[in-house]
Each structure stands twice: as structure tokens, then as C-alpha cells.
C-alpha positions in Angstrom: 52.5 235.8 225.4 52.5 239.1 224.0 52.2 240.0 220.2 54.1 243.6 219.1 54.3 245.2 216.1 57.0 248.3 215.0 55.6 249.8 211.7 57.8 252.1 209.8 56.6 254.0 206.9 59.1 256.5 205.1 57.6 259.2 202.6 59.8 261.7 202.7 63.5 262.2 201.8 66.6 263.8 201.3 67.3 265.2 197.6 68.5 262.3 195.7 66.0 260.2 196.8 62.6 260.2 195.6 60.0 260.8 197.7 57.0 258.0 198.4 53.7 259.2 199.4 52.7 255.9 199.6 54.6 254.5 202.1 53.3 256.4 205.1 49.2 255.3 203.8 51.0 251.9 203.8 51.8 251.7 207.4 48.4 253.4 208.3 47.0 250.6 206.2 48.6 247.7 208.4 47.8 249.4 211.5 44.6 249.0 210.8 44.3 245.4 210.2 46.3 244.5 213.2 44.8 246.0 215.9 41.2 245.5 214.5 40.4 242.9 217.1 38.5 240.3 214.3 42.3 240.8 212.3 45.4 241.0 213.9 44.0 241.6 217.3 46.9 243.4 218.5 46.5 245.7 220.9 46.5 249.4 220.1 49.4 249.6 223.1 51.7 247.3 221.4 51.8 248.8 218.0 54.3 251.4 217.3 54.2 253.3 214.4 56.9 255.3 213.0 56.4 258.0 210.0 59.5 259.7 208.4 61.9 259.2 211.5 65.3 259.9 211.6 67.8 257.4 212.0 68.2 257.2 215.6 64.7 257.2 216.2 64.1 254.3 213.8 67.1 252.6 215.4 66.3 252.5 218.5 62.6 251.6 218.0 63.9 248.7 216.4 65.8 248.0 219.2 63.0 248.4 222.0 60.8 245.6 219.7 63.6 243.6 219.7 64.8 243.6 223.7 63.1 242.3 226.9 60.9 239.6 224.9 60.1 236.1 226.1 60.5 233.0 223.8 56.6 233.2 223.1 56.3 236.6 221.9 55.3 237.1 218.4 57.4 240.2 217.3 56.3 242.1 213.9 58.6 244.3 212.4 56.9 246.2 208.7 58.9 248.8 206.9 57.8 250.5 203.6 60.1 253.0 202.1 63.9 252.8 200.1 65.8 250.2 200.5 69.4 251.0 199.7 72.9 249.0 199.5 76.5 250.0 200.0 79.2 249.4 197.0 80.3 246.0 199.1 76.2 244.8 198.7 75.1 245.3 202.4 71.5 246.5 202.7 70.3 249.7 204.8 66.7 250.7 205.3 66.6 254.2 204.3 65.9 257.0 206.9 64.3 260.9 206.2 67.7 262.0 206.8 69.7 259.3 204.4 71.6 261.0 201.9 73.8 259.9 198.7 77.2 261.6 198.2 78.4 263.2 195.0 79.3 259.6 193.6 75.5 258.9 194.1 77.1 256.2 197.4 75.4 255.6 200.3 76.3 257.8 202.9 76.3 254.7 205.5 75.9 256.7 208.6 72.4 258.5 207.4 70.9 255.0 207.0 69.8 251.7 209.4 72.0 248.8 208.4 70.5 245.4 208.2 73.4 244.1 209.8 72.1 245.9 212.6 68.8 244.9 213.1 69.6 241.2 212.3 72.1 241.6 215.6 69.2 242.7 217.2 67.0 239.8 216.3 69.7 237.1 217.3 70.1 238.6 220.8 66.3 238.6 220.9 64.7 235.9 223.3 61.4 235.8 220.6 61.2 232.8 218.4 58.3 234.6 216.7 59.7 236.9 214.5 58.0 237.8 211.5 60.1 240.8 209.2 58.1 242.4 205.9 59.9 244.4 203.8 58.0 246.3 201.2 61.0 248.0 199.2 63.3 246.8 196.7 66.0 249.2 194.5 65.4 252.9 193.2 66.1 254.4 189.4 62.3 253.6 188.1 61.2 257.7 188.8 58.7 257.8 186.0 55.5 259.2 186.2 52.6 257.0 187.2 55.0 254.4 189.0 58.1 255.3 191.4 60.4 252.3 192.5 61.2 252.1 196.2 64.6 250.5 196.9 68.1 251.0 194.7 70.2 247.9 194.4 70.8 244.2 194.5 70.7 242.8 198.3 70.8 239.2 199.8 68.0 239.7 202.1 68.0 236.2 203.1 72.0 236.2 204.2 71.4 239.5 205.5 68.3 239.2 207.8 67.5 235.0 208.1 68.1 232.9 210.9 66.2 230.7 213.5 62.9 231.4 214.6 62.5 234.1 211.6 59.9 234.8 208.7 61.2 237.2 205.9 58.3 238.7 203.5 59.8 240.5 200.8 57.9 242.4 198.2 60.3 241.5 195.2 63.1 239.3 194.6 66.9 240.7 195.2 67.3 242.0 191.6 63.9 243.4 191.2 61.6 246.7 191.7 58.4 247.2 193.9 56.1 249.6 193.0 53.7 252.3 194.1 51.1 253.2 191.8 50.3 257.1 190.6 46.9 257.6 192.0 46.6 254.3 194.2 47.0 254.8 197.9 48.7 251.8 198.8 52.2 250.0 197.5 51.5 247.0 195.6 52.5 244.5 197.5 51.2 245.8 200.6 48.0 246.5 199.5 47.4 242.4 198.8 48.6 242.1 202.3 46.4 244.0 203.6 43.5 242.7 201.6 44.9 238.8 202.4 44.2 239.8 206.2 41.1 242.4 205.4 39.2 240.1 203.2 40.4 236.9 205.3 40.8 235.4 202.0 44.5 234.3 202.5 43.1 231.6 205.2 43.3 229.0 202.3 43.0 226.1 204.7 39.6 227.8 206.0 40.8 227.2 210.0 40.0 230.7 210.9 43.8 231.9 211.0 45.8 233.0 208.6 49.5 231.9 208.9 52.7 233.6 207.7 52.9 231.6 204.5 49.2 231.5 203.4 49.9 235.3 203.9 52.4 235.3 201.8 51.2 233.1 199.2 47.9 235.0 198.6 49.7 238.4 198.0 52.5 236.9 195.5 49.5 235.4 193.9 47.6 238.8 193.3 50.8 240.8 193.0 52.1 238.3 190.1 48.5 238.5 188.4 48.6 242.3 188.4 52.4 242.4 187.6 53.7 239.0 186.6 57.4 240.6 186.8 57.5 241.1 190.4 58.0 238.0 192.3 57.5 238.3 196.2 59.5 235.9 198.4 59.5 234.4 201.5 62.5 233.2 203.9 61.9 231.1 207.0 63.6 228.8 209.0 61.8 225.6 211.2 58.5 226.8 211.8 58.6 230.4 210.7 56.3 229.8 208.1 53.7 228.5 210.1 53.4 231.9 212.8 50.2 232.7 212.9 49.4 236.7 211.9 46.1 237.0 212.0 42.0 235.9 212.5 40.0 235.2 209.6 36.1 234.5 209.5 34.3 231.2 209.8 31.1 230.3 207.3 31.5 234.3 206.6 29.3 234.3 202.9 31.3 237.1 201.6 34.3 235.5 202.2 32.9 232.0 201.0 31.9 233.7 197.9 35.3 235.6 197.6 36.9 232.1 197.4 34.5 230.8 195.1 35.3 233.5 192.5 39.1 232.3 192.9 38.2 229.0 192.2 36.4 230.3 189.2 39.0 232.6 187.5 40.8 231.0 184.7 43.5 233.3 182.5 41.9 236.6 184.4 38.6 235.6 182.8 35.4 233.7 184.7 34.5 230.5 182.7 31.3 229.5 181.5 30.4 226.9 183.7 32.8 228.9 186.4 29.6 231.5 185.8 26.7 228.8 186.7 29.1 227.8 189.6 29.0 231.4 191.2 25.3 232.0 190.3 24.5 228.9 192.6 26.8 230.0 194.9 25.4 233.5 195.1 21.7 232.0 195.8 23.0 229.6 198.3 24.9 231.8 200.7 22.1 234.6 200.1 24.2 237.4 198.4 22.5 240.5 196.7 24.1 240.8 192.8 25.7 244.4 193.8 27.6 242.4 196.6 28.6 239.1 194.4 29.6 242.3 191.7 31.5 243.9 194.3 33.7 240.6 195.5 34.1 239.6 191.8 35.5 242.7 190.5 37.9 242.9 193.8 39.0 239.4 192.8 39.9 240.4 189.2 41.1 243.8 189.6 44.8 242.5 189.8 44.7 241.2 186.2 42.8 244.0 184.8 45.7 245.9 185.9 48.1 243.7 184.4 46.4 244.2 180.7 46.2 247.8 181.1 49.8 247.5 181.5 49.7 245.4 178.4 47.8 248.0 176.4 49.8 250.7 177.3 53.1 249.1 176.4 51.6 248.0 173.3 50.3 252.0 172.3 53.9 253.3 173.2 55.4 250.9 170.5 52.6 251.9 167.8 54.0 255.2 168.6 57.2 254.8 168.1 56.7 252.6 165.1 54.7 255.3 163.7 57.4 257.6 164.5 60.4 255.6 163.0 59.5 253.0 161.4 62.6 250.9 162.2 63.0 251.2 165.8 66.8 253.2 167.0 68.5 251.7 169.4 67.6 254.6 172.2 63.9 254.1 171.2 64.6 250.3 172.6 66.3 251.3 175.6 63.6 253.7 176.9 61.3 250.7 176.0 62.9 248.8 178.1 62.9 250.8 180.7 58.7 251.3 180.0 58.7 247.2 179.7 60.7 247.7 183.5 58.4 250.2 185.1 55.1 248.3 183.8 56.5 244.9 185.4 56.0 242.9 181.9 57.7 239.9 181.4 59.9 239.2 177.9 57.4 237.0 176.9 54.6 239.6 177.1 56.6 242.1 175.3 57.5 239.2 172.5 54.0 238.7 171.9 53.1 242.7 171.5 56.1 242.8 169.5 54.6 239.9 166.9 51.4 241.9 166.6 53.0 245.4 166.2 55.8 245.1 164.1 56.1 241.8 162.4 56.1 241.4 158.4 52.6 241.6 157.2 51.7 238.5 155.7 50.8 238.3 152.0 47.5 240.2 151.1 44.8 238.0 149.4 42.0 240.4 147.7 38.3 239.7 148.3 38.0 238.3 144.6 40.4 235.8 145.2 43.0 237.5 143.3 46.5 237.0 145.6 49.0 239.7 146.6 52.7 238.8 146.9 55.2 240.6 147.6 56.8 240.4 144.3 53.1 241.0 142.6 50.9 243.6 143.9 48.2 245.1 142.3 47.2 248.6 144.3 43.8 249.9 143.5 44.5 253.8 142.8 43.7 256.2 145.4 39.9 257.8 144.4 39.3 261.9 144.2 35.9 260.6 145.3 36.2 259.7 148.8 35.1 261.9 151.6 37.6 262.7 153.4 35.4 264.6 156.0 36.9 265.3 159.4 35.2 267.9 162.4 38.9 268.2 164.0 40.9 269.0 160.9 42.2 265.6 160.8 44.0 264.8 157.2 42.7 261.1 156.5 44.8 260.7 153.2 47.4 258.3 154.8 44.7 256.0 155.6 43.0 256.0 152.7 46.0 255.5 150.5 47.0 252.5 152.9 43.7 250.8 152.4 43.5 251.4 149.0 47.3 249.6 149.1 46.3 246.4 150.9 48.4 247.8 153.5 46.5 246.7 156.7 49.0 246.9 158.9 49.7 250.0 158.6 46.3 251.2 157.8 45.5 249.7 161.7 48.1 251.5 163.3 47.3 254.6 161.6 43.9 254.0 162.5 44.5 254.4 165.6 46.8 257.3 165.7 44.2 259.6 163.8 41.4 258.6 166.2 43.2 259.5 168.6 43.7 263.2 167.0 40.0 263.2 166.6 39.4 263.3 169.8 42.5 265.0 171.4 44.1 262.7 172.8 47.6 262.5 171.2 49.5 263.5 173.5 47.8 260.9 176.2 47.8 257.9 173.8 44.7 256.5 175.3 41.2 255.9 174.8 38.4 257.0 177.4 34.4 256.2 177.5 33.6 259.9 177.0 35.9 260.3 174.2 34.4 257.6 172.6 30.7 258.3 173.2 31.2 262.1 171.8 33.6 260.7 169.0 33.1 263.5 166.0 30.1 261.8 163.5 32.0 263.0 160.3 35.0 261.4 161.4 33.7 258.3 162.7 32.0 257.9 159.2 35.1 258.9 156.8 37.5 256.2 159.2 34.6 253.7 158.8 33.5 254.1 155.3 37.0 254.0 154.0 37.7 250.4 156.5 34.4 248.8 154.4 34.8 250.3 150.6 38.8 249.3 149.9 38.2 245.7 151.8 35.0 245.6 149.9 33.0 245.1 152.9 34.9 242.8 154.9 36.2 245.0 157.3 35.2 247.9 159.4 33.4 249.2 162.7 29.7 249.0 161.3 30.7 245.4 160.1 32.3 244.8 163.5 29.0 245.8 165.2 27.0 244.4 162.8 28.0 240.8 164.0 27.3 242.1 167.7 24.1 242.5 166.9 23.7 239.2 165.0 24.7 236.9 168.1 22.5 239.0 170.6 24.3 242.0 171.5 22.6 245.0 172.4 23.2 248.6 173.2 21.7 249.0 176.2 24.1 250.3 178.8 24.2 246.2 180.3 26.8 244.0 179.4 26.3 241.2 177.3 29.5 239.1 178.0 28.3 235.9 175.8 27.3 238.3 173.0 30.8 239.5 172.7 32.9 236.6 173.5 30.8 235.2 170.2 31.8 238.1 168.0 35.5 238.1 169.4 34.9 234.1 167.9 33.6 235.0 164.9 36.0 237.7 163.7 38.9 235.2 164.9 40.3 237.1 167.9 39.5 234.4 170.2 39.3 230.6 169.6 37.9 230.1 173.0 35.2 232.5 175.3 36.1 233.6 178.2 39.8 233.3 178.2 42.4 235.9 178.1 44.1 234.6 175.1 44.1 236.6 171.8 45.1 235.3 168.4 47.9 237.1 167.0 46.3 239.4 164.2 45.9 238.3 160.4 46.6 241.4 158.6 44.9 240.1 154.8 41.4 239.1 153.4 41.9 236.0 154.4 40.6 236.6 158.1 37.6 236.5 159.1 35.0 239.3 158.1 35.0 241.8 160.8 39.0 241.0 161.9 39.9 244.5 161.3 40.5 246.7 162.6 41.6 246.1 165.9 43.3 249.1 167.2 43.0 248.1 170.8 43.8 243.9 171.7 43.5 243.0 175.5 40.9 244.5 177.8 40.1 247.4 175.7 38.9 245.7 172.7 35.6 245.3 173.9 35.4 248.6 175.8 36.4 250.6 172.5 34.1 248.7 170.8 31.2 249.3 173.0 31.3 253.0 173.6 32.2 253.0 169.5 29.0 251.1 168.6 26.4 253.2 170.9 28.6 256.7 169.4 27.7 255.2 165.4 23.7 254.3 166.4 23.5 257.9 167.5 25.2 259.5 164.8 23.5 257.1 162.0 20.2 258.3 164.0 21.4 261.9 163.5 22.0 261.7 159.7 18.5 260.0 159.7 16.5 262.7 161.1 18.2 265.8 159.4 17.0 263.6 155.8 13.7 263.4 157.1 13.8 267.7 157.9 
């Protein structure tokens, strides 16, 4: 029994197509795993790896994996790159020379039909063939994330049959992404990790099949990007095929699972967290290793609400910008929602937050605001208005004064982000935050506490931190601020992933506003904001005592 592997990797292409650096660290990636002889344990002979080759090279590759097998050979064929289909809906695996003619149409004879290689398979005497196709369909060129396929294909119709396993990284209708800045694709890089890690041996018998393969990197692909669903085609016993080794009574791995078992919503549990701590004495781990495996394991749905919180600062933007979105400002929000792999249902929920119709406003004194009633409190000449970046702060003091929290949260955010530079990016970083101009941070704060009377601001925000145990010590306190995100009704439960949609009047808790950033970077704003008010409170404090 022999066990063969053809790995194609396509980076580079024609104009018209756009080009994927990642594809090529892809295939380096599964060579790697395969012929590591703990892993795949294929040997280095049998793996053939292909990087940008032209069609008749790829073709006849193919081929040569294909022909001369016996029934017992295991028979691997990978390809990362575009995945392209005719105006009849017949796939081809783009080539470096595949071209599109002035109609933006295949040009069929610069690219491997699937046809093609499924002939090849059937004549094939191998009933261990294992096909993974990391590409799906083109037209998501933005920056930070390029799509890697162009249409709609039946890759079951067009490449199943007996004795076959089809991995796909998305569904026909769907895009599969490579990541600005990350080396691998994201579906490849869970395989990898699957066989790497030997966490996708579920079953813990010291191999990992086909389908517990597959299932561990739909799992962390749909965590970091719940819109892309992998899939998986086989027919009798293709799903059972064995791939790969995994450890026995490895404690890195044992842990690795352990954590799995743990993670609830993206989040580790409370008595998830005594669970591992046991776990971590028991199979002897150091606490920069048992860091190390739980960050891995959680990484995918960090991803996934950085995602969130980018979508979610794009449509302050634009609401900022327009007030009542245009119809093109949807469509290219679409196309964000698209390249960010949200679902409809993640976008419904930023929408609620973002743009709904603020509730009533109840005043501090009990005193309600309607709609049809509303008493504003007049604008004061005695507010300091202070800013070290030139930032006009009128806007949000006249919105506070209003009742208008809403609007004063969105603006809120859009002149901190001016303070420090950062228009143009839309995001907030740790350094930004820690060196956040002192006059600014006060004016923004001071005006928060004075028109909601002191119910709601930063210093009141980290006021509560400090009452439940916080500190600001560089550690992190996790039960300190799952209790404040309790208190000032974010949360109704700790450590879950689950925010309460905002209450934008007096009625919410003390500390509910504002919120600026919901998701992961609640608590990381917060942070870096707290430490960057002690120092500049300290500041004011010594230059009184000069």
C-alpha cells in the first residue's frame, strides 16, 4: 500500500484574476504535515508539489497521481487557488496561465476542467481517494480579505463517486477567504492545525480520519466565520480514510481538548475555569503552556467578533455620515457584511443597537421624556470644551445636554477617534488608548457625568471596576469585569458572549453609557481607558501640588 499526495498551490495569475499569496504558503503548509512522520507519514518521495504551474503541467500531474495505483493506495489530491466555472456551470481549477475574455468568460482552454480529473479518478484502480479543495468563487477583492474562486459549481456532481472523499472549503454559493496579513487560507489553516495539533482525533484512537478532519475545521472555520460552511462528499467508506497520526496520552493535546470541552459562546465558563485549572495540575502543564493552548483554541471566535466590531464601526460611520442610510451605502454594506463572512442575523442585531429609535428618555429626577414632551436642558457657556487635537466637542455636548444618548454615543466615538488620529482607520489600538490626550479624555468624560447627572461616564464606568475588585495592574482580572459588565447591564450572565442590546435613557443601569465599543473590545477599551485617566488624574494632582 502506498499513500501519494499531488499538492497544488496557485499564487499567481493572469490580469483579471487576482492574485493569492496565500495559496502557495498553503501547500507548503500541508506538506509539512504530511510527510512529518508523527502526521501524515508520507514519504517525502511520494509528495508532489506544484506552485503556479501551467496547465499542462498541472494536468498531467494530476494524471500521474491518478494512473498505475492499486486498489489500496490512498491517493491525496490538495489544490488552493481560483476556482472558476463556465456560462453552462462546469467547474475548472484555475491555472497561472488561465485567462477571462473581454465578456469576463472563461477562456476554457487556459484552465483544468473538473470533468477532467473526475475521468481520471474513475479510471483510477485507488479506492482511497481523498480530494480537498480550498477555493470557492472570485469578486470579494477588497483589502484585508481576497476571495478565491468565482461562481456557483456542483462539486459533488462534478467530482463524487465511489471510493471518494470531497473536502470543500465553502459551500457551492459561497466565498473562501485568505486573510490580509495571515499566512495561511482559512480553511486550510484549521486543516492543518486539525492534523498539527492532533486535535481533530475526537475519538482519541491515535488517527485521524477524513471526517473527524473535516469536522474539526468546519467547526473552527464556522466559529471564526459563521458564514462559511465547509462540506464534505463521500460515498461508502470515504469518510472513514484514514489521513493522518495523532498522539496518545500527549498532555498538550489532552489539555487542547479539555479547553474545547470548556468553551461555551467563545467564552470559558466558570466552573469550565476550575475544570482546566485541575486539568492543568494533573497533566503537569506550566501556565504559559495551558495560556498558549487556550488562546489557540479561542482565536477563531476572537476573529469572528473583530469581524463583528468592524462591521458595526462601518455602520456608525455611515450613520454618522447620512443619517438615513442610501440605498448604495447598503449595497457596499452588503458587500462588507459578504467579505467579513456575517450572517443576517449578526448584522440584524448590530443593526438594533446602531440605528434603532431611541427609546423614551427618563431624567435622573424622575421627570419623563416623551417624544411628544421633551424638556432639553440649554447648552452651558460654562463647559470646558478643552481638546489637545483641535477637536470641536460642541456636538456632544449639545447632544447630552438633549437627552440624546444615542447620538451622543455614536458621536462619542467618532471624536475619540479624531483625538487620537485614527479617523481614517476607524479603530481603536492599546497605544492610542494609553497616550489618549488628558484634556480630551477629561472634556469627553466630564461632559458623559454632568448632563446624566452622574449616572453615566468613563470615571463612573471605572469606578464600578474598582468596586468589585478590579485593578490596574497590567493582569487581567476576568471576574472583576464580567461583574461590572453585570452591573451596568451589558451582560446578564459572566462569561458568555452575549450582550444586552443597549438601553439608551436614565433608566439603565449607572455606568450603561457609554459604550462606544460592544463585543471583544468593550473590555479592551475600557482597560487601556482606565490606566490612561489614573495617569492623567495623577498628572493634574501633582502640577496642584507645584
Amino acid at each position: 500500500m502506498a499513500k501519494l499526495a499531488l499538492l497544488i498551490g496557485i499564487s499567481e495569475y493572469q490580469p483579471g484574476l487576482n492574485a493569492l499569496p496565500g495559496a502557495v504558503q498553503d501547500v507548503k503548509a500541508m506538506q509539512r504535515v504530511l510527510q512529518h512522520s508523527e502526521m501524515g507519514d508520507f514519504a517525502d518521495a511520494d509528495i508532489t508539489v506544484l506552485e503556479n504551474p501551467q496547465r499542462q503541467v498541472m494536468e498531467e500531474a494530476i494524471e500521474t497521481l491518478f494512473s498505475g495505483r492499486e486498489k489500496d493506495d490512498l491517493v491525496l489530491l490538495y489544490f488552493s487557488g481560483h476556482g472558476i466555472k463556465d456560462e453552462a456551470g462546469r467547474l475548472y481549477l484555475a491555472t497561472s496561465q488561465t485567462r477571462k475574455n473581454h465578456k469576463s468568460g472563461l477562456i476554457q482552454t487556459t484552465a483544468t476542467a473538473a470533468s477532467l480529473i473526475h475521468g481520471m479518478m474513475e479510471n483510477s484502480r485507488s479506492r482511497r481517494q481523498v480530494i480537498i479543495l480550498d477555493c470557492c468563487f472570485s469578486g470579494a477583492f477588497a483589502e484585508g480579505m481576497k476571495a478565491k474562486d468565482d461562481n456557483t459549481v456542483d462539486i459533488k456532481n462534478q467530482l463524487g463517486g465511489e471510493g471518494r472523499v470531497v473536502l470543500t472549503s465553502s459551500t457551492a454559493t459561497q466565498y473562501s477567504f485568505e486573510q490580509e496579513g495571515a499566512d495561511l487560507s482559512v480553511y486550510t489553516r484549521y486543516i492543518v492545525e486539525g492534523i498539527e495539533k492532533g486535535a481533530a482525533d475526537t475519538d482519541n484512537d491515535g488517527m485521524i480520519s477524513v471526517d473527524e478532519l473535516h469536522e474539526y475545521a468546519r467547526k473552527k472555520v464556522q466559529e471564526a466565520a459563521p458564514a462559511m460552511k465547509p462540506e464534505i462528499y463521500a460515498v461508502k467508506e470515504g469518510f472513514k480514510i484514514k489521513l493522518a497520526k495523532a498522539p496518545i496520552g500527549d498532555p498538550q493535546l489532552e489539555y487542547r481538548k479539555e479547553v474545547g470541552r470548556c468553551v461555551r459562546d467563545g467564552k470559558i465558563s466558570l466552573i469550565g475555569r476550575r475544570i482546566l485549572k485541575r486539568r492543568q495540575n494533573e497533566l503537569g502543564l506550566s501556565v504559559e503552556v495551558a495560556d498558549q493552548i487556550e488562546n489557540e483554541v479561542l482565536e477563531p471566535y476572537r476573529k469572528y467578533q473583530e469581524n463583528l466590531q468592524e462591521y458595526a464601526e462601518a455602520l456608525i460611520e455611515a450613520v454618522e455620515d447620512e443619517g438615513t442610510l442610501s440605498q448604495y451605502t447598503r449595497q457596499e454594506l452588503k458587500r462588507l457584511q459578504q467579505l467579513l463572512q456575517l450572517r443576517d442575523e449578526d448584522i440584524e442585531q448590530i443593526e438594533t443597537r446602531v440605528i434603532a429609535p431611541p427609546t423614551p428618555q427618563i431624567q435622573k429626577s424622575g421627570e419623563e421624556k416623551t417624544a411628544k414632551n421633551i424638556t432639553l436642558e440649554p447648552p452651558t457657556t460654562e463647559d470646558d470644551l478643552s481638546s489637545e487635537k483641535g477637536v470641536d466637542y460642541t456636538k456632544l455636548r449639545d447632544l447630552l445636554a438633549a437627552g440624546k444618548w444615542k447620538e451622543a454615543d455614536i458621536e462619542t466615538c467618532r471624536v475619540m477617534l479624531q483625538a487620537i488620529e485614527r479617523t481614517e482607520k476607524g479603530t481603536f489600538t492599546q497605544d492610542a488608548l494609553l497616550n489618549f490626550p488628558g484634556a480630551d479624555l477629561r472634556t469627553i468624560d466630564s461632559l458623559w457625568v454632568k448632563y446624566s447627572d452622574g449616572h453615566f461616564g468613563f470615571s463612573v464606568q471605572k469606578e464600578i471596576y474598582f468596586s468589585v475588585g478590579g485593578k490596574l495592574d497590567g493582569q487581567n482580572y476576568r471576574e472583576a469585569w464580567e461583574k461590572l459588565k453585570i452591573l451596568v447591564g451589558w451582560k446578564k450572565e459572566v462569561f458568555t458572549s452575549k450582550y444586552i442590546d443597549p438601553t439608551f435613557n436614565t433608566s439603565s443601569p449607572r455606568g450603561h453609557l457609554p459604550i462606544i465599543n460592544y463585543g471583544s473590545h468593550l473590555q479592551f477599551v475600557r482597560q487601556s481607558l482606565f490606566s490612561r485617566m489614573e495617569v492623567v488624574c495623577a498628572s493634574r494632582l501633582v502640577k496642584s501640588n507645584i
